[in-house]
VOGU-3710 file (C-alpha; in Angstrom, 3 decimals, decimal comma):
1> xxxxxxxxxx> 6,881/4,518/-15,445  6,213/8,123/-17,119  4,401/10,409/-14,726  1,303/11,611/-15,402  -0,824/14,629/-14,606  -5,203/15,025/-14,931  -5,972/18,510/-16,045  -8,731/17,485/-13,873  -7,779/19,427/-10,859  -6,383/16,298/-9,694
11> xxxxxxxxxx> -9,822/15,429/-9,520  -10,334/11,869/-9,753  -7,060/10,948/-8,796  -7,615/12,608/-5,548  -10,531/10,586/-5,236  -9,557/7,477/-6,629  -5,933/7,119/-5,001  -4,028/7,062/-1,580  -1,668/9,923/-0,723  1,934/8,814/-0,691
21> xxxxxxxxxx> 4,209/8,944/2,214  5,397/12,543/3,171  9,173/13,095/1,475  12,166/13,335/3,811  12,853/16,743/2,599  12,720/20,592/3,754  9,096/21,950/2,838  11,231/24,922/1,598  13,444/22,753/-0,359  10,696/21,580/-2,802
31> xxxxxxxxxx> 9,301/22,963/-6,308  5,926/23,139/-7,752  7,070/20,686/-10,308  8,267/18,446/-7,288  5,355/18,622/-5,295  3,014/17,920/-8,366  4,993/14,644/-9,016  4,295/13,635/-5,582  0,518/14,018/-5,572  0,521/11,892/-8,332
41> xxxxxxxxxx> 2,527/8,597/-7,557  -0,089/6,250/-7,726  1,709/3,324/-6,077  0,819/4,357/-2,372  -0,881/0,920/-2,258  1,189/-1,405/-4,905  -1,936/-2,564/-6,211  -1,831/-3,545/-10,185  -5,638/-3,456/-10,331  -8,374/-2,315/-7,958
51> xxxxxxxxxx> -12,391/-2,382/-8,119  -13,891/0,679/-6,735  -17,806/1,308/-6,053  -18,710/5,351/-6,274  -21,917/6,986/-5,462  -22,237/10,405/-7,727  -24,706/13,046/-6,612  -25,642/15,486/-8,911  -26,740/19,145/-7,269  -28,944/21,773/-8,933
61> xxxxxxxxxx> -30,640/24,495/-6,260  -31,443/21,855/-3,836  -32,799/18,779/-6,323  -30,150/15,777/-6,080  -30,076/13,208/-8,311  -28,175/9,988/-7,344  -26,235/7,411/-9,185  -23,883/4,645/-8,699  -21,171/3,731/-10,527  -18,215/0,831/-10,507
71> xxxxxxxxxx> -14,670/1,730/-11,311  -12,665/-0,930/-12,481  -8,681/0,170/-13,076  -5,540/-1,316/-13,611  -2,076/-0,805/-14,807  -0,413/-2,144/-17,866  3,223/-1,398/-19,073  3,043/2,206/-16,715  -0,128/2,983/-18,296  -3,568/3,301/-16,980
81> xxxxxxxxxx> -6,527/1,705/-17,864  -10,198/2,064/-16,550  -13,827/1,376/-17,279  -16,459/3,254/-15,395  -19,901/1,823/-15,332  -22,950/2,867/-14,187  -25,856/0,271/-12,109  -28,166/3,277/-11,226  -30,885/4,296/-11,541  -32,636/2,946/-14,183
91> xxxxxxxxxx> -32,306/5,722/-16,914  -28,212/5,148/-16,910  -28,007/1,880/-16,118  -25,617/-0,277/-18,676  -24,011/3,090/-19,663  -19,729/2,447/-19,560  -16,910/4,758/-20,062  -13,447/3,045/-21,370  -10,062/5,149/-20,949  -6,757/4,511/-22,213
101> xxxxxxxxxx> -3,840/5,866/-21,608  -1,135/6,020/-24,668  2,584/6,643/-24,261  2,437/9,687/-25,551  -0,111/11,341/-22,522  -3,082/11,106/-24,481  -5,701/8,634/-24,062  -8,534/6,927/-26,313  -11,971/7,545/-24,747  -15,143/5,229/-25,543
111> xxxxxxxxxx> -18,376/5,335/-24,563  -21,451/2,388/-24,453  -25,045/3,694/-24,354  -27,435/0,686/-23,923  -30,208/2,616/-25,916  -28,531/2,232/-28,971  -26,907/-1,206/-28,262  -23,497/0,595/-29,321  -19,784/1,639/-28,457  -18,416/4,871/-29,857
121> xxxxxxxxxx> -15,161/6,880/-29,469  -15,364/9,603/-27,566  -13,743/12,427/-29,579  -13,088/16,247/-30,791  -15,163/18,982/-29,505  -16,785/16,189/-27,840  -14,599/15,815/-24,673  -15,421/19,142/-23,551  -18,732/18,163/-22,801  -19,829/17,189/-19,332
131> xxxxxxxxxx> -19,110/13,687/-18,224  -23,105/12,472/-17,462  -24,545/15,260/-16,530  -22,227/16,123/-14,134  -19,617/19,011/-13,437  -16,287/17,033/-14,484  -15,983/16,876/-18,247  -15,032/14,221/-20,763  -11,413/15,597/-20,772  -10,856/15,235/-16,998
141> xxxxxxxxxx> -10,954/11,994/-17,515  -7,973/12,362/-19,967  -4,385/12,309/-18,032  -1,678/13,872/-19,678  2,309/13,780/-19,247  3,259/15,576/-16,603  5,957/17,577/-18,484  3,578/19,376/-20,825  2,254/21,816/-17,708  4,802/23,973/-15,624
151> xxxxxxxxxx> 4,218/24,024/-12,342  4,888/26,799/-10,208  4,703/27,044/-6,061  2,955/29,954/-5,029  2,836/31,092/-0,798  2,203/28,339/1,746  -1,065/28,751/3,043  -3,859/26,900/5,311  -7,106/25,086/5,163  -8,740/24,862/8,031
161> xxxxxxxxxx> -5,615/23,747/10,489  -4,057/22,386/7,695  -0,795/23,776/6,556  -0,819/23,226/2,570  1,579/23,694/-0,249  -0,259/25,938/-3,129  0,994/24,796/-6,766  0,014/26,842/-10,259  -0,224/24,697/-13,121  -0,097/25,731/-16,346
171> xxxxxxxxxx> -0,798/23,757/-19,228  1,598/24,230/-22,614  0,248/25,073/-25,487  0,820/21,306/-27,178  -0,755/19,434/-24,145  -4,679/20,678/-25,733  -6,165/21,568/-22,554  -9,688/22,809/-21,865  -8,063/24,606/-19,097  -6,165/27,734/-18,883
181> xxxxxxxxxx> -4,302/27,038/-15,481  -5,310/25,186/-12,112  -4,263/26,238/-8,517  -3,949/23,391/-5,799  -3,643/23,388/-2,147  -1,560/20,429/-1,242  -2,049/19,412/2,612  1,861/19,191/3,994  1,361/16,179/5,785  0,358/13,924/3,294
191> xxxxxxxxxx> 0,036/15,427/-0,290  -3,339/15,064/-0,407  -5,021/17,942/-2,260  -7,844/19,329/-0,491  -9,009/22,176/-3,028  -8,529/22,632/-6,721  -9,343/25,651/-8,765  -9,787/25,497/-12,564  -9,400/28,511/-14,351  -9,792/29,201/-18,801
201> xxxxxxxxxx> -9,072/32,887/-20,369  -12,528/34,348/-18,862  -11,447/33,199/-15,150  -12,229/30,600/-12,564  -15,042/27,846/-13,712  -15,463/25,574/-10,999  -13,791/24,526/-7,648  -13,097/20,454/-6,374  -13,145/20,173/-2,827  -12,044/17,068/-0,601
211> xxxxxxxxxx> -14,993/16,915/2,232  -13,827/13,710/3,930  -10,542/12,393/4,397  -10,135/9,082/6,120  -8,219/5,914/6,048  -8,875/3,332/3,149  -7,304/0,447/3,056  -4,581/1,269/5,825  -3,933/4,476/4,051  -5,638/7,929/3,472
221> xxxxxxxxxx> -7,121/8,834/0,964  -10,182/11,650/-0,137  -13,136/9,612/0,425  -15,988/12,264/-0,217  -14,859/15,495/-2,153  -17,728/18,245/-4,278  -16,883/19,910/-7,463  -18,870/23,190/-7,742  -19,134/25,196/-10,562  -19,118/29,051/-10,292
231> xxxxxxxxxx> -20,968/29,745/-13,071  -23,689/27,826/-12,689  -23,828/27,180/-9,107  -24,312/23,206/-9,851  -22,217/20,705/-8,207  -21,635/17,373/-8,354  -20,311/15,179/-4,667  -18,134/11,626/-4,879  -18,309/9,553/-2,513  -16,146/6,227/-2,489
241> xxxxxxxxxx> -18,250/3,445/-1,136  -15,922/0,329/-1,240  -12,319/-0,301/-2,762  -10,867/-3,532/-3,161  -7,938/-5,289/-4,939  -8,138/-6,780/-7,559  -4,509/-8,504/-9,031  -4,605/-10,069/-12,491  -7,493/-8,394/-14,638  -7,465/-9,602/-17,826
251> xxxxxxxxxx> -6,798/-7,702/-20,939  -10,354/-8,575/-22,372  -11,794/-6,716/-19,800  -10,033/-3,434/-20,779  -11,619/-3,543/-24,817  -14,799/-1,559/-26,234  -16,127/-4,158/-26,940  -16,335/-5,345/-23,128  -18,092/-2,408/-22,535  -21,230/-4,357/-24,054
261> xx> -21,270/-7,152/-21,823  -21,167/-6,691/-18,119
//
């Protein structure tokens, strides 16, 4: 199975999956590329398929607005598969999100808006934009092989009384990334990132932070984490409500055209 990495900051893989078991080797022994393969092994529960319930809160100077979404994932020949669709409230009800992954990295995007009774591809200039109002973007949803970023470990540091790995990753110039570079701080014990910094040429944008770490399932995983955005002082919390397994999905439930009937 190729490895893959979310110029995401890690971002929805860190709330979406388990860490993996710590590796029997010296802390000082391991490399930024090493480490980043670690966060990233997304078999920490040996699930095929999974249905996951998120709450989204969207922040502006005190004003929250509140919606709920349902994640349904699975893997298919190494490669991921999702569709993201929102129940609440009323005004983005219906609305889905279908991503997936291709062999080489890149992934096909489509989106269904119940207004216009439609399913379009998700493309261009458009995956830049924000994801529903909110401070991930439609290309943080994208994953990309891992190989196309170099990752470089930077000075151990701590969170809180958390000892952490710190990773720079870099993006190469053919992986098409909206960012410049990310920094992560990797907690030791688990390789669970607890704070990612995205960064393009005029500096840092925005900052994801894992608020709540607890066990799911047996195993821990970030189960509340806030992206905030520098710039515009906006933010935008996750919260994971309920995960459960789900073995067998079928393949019609991973088309566009699915996205039109819930």
């Amino acid at each position: 199975m190729k490895l893959a990495l979310s110029l995401a900051a890690f971002a929805l893989l860190c709330v979406l999956l388990p860490a993996a078991p710590a590796l029997a080797q010296n802390d000082a022994q391991l490399t930024g590329e090493q480490i980043a393969n670690r966060i990233l092994r997304t078999s920490a529960f040996d699930w095929d398929g999974a249905k996951t319930r998120m709450k989204m809160v969207l922040i502006d100077k005190g004003a929250k607005k509140e919606r709920v979404m349902e994640v349904l994932s699975r893997k298919k020949a190494g490669l991921g598969q999702t569709v993201l669709r929102f129940h609440t409230p009323a005004d983005v009800a219906g609305m889905a999100f279908l991503i997936l992954e291709q062999k080489d990295g890149a992934a096909e995007q489509y989106a269904y808006l119940p207004k216009y009774k439609r399913t379009r591809r998700i493309a261009g200039r458009e995956r830049e934009e924000s994801f529903m109002g909110s401070d991930f973007s439609n290309a943080d949803m994208r994953r990309i092989d891992v190989s196309l970023s170099t990752h470089k470990r930077l000075a151990d540091d701590k969170i809180d009384k958390d000892d952490t790995f710190v990773i720079e990753s870099t993006p190469k110039k053919e992986a098409k990334a909206p960012y410049t570079k990310l920094m992560v701080w990797v907690r030791k014990s688990d390789f669970i990132p607890l704070r990612t910094r995205f960064f393009d040429a005029g500096g840092e944008l925005k900052t994801l932070y894992a608020t709540k770490v607890d066990k799911l399932n047996g195993q821990p995983a970030v189960i509340e984490s806030v992206m905030k955005n520098k710039k515009t002082g906006h933010s935008t919390l996750l919260v994971i409500e309920s995960m459960e397994r789900r073995d067998n999905l079928p393949d019609s439930a991973f088309t566009p055209t699915a996205l039109e009937h819930p």
